[in-house]
C-alpha positions as CSV (number, residue, x, y, z in Angstrom):
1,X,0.0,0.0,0.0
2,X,1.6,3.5,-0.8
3,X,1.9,6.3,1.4
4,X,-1.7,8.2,-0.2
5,X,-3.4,5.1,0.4
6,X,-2.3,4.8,3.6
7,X,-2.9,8.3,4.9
8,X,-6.6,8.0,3.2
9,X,-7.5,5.0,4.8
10,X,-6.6,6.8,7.9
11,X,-8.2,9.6,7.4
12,X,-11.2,7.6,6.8
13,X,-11.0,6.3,10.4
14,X,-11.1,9.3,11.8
15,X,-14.6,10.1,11.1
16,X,-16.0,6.8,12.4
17,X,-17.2,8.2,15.7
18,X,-19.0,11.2,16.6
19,X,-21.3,13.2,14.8
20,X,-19.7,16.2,13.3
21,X,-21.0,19.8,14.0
22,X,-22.3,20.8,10.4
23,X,-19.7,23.2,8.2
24,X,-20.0,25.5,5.7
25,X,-22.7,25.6,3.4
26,X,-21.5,23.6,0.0
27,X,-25.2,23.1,0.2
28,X,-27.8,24.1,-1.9
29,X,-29.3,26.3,0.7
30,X,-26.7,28.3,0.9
31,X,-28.6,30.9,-1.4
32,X,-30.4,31.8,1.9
33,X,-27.4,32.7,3.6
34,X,-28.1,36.5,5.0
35,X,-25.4,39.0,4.0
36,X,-22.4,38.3,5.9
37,X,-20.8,41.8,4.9
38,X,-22.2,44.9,3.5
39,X,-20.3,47.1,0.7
40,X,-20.5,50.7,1.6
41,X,-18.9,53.4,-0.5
42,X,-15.7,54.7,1.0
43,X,-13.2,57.2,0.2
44,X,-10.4,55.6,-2.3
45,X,-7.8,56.9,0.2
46,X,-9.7,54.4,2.5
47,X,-8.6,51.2,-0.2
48,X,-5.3,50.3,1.5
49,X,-3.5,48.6,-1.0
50,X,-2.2,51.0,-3.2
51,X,-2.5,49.5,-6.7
52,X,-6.1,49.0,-6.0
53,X,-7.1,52.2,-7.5
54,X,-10.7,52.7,-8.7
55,X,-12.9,50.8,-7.1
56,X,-15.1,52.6,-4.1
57,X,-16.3,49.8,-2.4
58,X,-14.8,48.7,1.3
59,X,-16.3,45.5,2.9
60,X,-17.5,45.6,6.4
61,X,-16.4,42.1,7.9
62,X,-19.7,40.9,10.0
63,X,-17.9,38.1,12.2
64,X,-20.8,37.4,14.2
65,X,-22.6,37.0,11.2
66,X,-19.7,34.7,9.8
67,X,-20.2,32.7,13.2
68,X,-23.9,32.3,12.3
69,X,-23.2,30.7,10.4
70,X,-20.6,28.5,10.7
71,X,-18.0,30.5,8.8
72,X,-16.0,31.4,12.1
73,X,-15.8,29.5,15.2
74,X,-17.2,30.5,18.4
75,X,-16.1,33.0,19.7
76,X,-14.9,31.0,22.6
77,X,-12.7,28.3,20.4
78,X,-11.4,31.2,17.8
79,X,-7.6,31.1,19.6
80,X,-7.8,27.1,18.4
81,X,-8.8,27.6,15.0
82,X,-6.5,30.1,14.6
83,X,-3.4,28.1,16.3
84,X,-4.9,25.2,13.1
85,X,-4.4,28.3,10.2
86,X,-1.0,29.2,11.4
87,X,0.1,25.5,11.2
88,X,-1.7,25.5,7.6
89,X,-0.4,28.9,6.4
90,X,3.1,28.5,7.4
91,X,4.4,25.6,4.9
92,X,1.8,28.1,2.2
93,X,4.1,31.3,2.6
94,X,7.4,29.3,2.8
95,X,7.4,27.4,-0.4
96,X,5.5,30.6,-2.2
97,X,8.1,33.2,-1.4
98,X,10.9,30.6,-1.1
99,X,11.5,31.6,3.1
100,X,13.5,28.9,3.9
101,X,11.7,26.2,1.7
102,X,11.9,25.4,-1.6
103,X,10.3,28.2,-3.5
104,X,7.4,26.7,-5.5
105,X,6.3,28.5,-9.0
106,X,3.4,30.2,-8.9
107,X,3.3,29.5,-5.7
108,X,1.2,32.3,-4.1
109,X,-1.7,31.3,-6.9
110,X,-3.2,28.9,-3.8
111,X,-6.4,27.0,-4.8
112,X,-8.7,25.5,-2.4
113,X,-11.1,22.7,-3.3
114,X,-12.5,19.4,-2.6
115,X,-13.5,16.2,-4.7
116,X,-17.1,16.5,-3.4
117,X,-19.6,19.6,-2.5
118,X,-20.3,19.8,1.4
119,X,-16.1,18.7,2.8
120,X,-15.8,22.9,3.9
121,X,-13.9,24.6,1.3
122,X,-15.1,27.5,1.2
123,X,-15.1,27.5,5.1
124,X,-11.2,26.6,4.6
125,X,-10.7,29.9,2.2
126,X,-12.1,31.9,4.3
127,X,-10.3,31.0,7.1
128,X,-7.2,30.5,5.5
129,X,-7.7,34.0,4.1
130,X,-8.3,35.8,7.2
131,X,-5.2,34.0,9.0
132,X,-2.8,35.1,6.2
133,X,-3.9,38.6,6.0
134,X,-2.7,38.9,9.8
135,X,0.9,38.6,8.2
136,X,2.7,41.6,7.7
137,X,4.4,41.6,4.9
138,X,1.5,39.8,2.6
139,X,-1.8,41.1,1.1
140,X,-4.1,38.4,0.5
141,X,-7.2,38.5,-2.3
142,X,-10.0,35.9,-2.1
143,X,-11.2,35.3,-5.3
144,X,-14.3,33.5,-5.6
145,X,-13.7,31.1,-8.6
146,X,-16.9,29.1,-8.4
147,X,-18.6,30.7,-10.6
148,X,-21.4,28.0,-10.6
149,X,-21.6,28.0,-6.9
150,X,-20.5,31.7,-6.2
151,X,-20.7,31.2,-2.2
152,X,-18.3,33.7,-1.1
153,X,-19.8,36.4,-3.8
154,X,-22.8,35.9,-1.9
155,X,-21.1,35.7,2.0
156,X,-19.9,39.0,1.3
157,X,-23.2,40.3,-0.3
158,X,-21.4,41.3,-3.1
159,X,-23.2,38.2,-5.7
160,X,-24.4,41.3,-8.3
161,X,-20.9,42.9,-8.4
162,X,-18.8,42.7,-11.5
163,X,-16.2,40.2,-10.6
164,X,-13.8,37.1,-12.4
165,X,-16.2,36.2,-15.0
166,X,-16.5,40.2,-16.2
167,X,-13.0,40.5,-16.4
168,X,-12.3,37.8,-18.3
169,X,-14.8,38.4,-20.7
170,X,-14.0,42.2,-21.5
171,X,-10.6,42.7,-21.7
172,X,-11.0,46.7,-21.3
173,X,-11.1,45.7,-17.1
174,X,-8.2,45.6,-14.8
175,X,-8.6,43.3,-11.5
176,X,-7.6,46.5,-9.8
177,X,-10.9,47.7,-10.7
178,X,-12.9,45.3,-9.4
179,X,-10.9,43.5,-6.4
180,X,-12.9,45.3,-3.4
181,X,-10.8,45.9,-0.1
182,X,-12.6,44.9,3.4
183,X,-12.2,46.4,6.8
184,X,-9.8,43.7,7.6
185,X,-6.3,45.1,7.0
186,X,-4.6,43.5,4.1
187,X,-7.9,41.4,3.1
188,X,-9.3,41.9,-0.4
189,X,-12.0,39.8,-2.6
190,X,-12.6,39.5,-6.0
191,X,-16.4,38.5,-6.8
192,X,-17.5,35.6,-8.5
193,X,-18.8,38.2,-11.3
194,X,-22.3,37.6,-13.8
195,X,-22.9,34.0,-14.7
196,X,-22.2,32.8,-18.0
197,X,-23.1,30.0,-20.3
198,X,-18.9,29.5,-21.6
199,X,-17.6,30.3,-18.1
200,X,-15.5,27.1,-18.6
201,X,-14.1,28.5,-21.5
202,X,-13.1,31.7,-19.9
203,X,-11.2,30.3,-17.2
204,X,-9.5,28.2,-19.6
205,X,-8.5,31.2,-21.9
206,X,-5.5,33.4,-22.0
207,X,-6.8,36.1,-20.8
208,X,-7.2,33.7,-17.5
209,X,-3.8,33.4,-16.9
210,X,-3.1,37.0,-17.5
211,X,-5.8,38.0,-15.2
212,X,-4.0,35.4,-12.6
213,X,-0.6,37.1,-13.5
214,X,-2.0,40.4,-12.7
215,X,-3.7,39.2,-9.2
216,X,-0.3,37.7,-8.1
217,X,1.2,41.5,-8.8
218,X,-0.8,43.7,-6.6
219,X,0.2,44.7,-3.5
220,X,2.9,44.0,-1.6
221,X,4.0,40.0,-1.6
222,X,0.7,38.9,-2.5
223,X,-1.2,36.3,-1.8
224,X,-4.6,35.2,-3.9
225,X,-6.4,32.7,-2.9
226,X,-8.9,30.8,-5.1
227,X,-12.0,29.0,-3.8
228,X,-12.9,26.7,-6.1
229,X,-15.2,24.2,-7.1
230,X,-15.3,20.4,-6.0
231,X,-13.1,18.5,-8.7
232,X,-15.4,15.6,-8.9
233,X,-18.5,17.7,-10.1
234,X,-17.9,20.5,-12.1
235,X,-14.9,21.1,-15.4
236,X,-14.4,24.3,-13.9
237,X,-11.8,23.4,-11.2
238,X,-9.3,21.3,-13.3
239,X,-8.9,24.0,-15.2
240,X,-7.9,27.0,-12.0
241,X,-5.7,23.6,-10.6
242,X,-3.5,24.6,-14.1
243,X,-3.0,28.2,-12.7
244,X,-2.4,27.1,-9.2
245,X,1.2,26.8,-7.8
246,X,0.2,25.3,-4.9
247,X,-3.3,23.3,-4.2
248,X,-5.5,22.4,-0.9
249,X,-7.9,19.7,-1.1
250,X,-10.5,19.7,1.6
251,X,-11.7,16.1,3.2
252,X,-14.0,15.7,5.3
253,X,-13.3,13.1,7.9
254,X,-16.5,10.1,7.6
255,X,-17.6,11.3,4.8
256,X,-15.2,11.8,1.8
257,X,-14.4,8.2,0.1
258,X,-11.2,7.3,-0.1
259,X,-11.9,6.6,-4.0
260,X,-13.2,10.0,-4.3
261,X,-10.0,12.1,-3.1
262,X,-7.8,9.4,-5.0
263,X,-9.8,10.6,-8.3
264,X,-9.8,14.3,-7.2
265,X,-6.0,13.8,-6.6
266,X,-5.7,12.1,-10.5
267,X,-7.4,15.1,-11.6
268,X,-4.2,17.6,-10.3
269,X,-1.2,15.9,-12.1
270,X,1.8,15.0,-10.8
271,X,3.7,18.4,-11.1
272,X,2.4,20.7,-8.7
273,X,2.4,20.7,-4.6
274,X,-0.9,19.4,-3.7
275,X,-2.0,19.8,0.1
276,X,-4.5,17.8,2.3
277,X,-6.7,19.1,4.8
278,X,-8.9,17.4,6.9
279,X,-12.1,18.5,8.0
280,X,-14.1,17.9,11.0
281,X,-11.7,15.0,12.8
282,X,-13.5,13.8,15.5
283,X,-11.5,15.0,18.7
284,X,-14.8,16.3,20.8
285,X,-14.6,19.4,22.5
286,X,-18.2,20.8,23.9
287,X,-21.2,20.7,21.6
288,X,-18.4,20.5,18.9
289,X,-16.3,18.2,16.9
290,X,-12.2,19.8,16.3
291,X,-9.6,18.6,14.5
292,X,-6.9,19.4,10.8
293,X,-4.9,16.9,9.7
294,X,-3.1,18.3,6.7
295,X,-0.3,16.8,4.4
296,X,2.3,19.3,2.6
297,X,4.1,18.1,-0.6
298,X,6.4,20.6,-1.9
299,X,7.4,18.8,-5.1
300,X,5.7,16.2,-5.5
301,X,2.4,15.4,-4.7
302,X,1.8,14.6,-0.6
303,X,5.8,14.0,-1.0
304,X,5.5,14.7,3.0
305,X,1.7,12.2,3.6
306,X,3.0,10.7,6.3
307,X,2.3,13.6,8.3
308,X,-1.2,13.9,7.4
309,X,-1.8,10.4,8.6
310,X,-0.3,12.0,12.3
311,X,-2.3,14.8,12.0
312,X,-5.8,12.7,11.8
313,X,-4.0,10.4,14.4
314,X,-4.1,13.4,17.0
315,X,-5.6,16.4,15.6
316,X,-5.4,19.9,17.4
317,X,-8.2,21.9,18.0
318,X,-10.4,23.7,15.1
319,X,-13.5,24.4,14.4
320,X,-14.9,22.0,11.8
């Protein structure tokens, strides 16, 4: 049995007991969700990364609201979640920037998916997100790349704003235009955009990659993170996973085959570092279940997967 294998079937065993706390909505009722943050017009000497330049709009971060639902942990189990994003993050901004790690290409293009709807990726991006923009010397942008699914477009009430899918189709638009800061220093997101029929198409053209280029540019040392779609059920997320330096698949422990994330994992190549995090390990804490295990290949693909299998041995604490 290789070392995948072996870490999967572990991290199936990890979900066997307990009943998991329910995580972010993959879920079709997420279209219910209230709005988690409300644009306001600001000032543009209010946007404070400098190369975003036209666009008036300032987020206001709601994180009761996000706690509402489920997006944030209780306020009384924040300081573990957050001790489970710096453990994340920290391999992340080594191996993009090259800090004592191998520097991977592309490597600050992070993508965050799953093989199946309903594992907590977009729970993980958001997370992840907020955790890195607490570094100082990164700005991060949370780009909402399910465009079928647009469930951070509509978290941040912003699901009618021109977004990814504008500028890709109309080349006359800069991502400075349209990445929108927040009230959360060094946090930015780029909406989903307007549905289209060939939004496959447009993430797979040209002007994809140069809009990714671009993203990667602004700021200072930035970081853009992409929440994507499950791999398993739409063509949309193969095709960011190509712009990706560096790639986060979300499992959910008791739930996520170990078939599935071995096809997801098919679906990535060989070539770029692909990342494992689990999601709602059953280490009981309260009325809730805690617990990452994550796996960081640099080079090759889980080339360090013995350490996920630890991990989902004897998770820390996070909110699932």
């Amino acid at each position: 049995m290789s070392k995948i294998q072996e870490a999967l079937r572990r991290l199936q065993q990890t979900g066997d007991s307990g009943q998991p706390a329910q995580v972010e909505g993959d879920d079709p009722m997420a279209t219910t969700m209230s709005r988690i943050a409300k644009p306001v017009r600001r000032d543009s000497d209010d946007v404070l990364m400098s190369s975003v330049t036209t666009n008036p709009h300032t987020l206001i971060v709601d994180r009761e609201a996000l706690r509402n639902e489920g997006l944030l942990a209780p306020e009384q189990d924040s300081v573990l979640l957050a001790k489970q994003y710096q453990a994340i993050k920290r391999p992340l901004i080594r191996h993009a920037f090259g800090k004592r790690a191998t520097k991977v290409e592309d490597g600050n293009l992070i993508m965050v998916t799953s093989a199946l709807a309903g594992e907590g990726k977009t729970f993980t991006s958001m997370n992840l997100a907020l955790s890195m923009a607490q570094e100082r010397d990164h700005s991060v942008v949370l780009v909402d790349a399910d465009v079928a699914k647009p469930h951070v477009s509509s978290i941040f009430g912003v699901g009618d704003e021109a977004g990814l899918l504008d500028l890709l189709e109309d080349s006359s638009l800069s991502p400075q235009s349209l990445v929108m800061a927040t009230d959360v220093d060094r946090l930015y997101v780029l909406p989903a955009g307007a549905p289209r029929v060939n939004a496959t198409e447009l993430l797979a053209s040209d002007r994809m990659e140069s809009v990714a280029r671009s993203l990667a540019n602004i700021g200072e040392q930035p970081i853009v993170i992409f929440d994507s779609p499950p791999l398993l059920q739409t063509s949309e997320a193969s095709v960011v996973a190509t712009l990706a330096g560096q790639v986060l698949v979300v499992v959910r422990a008791g739930q996520t085959s170990q078939q599935a994330v071995m096809n997801a994992l098919s679906m990535l190549g060989d070539d770029g570092a692909v990342n494992l995090v689990l999601n709602v390990a059953t280490e009981q804490s309260g009325d809730y279940n805690y617990g990452y295990g994550y796996g960081y290949g640099a080079t090759d693909k889980l080339k360090d997967t013995a350490r996920l299998a630890e991990g989902a041995d004897k998770p820390a604490a996070a909110e699932n």
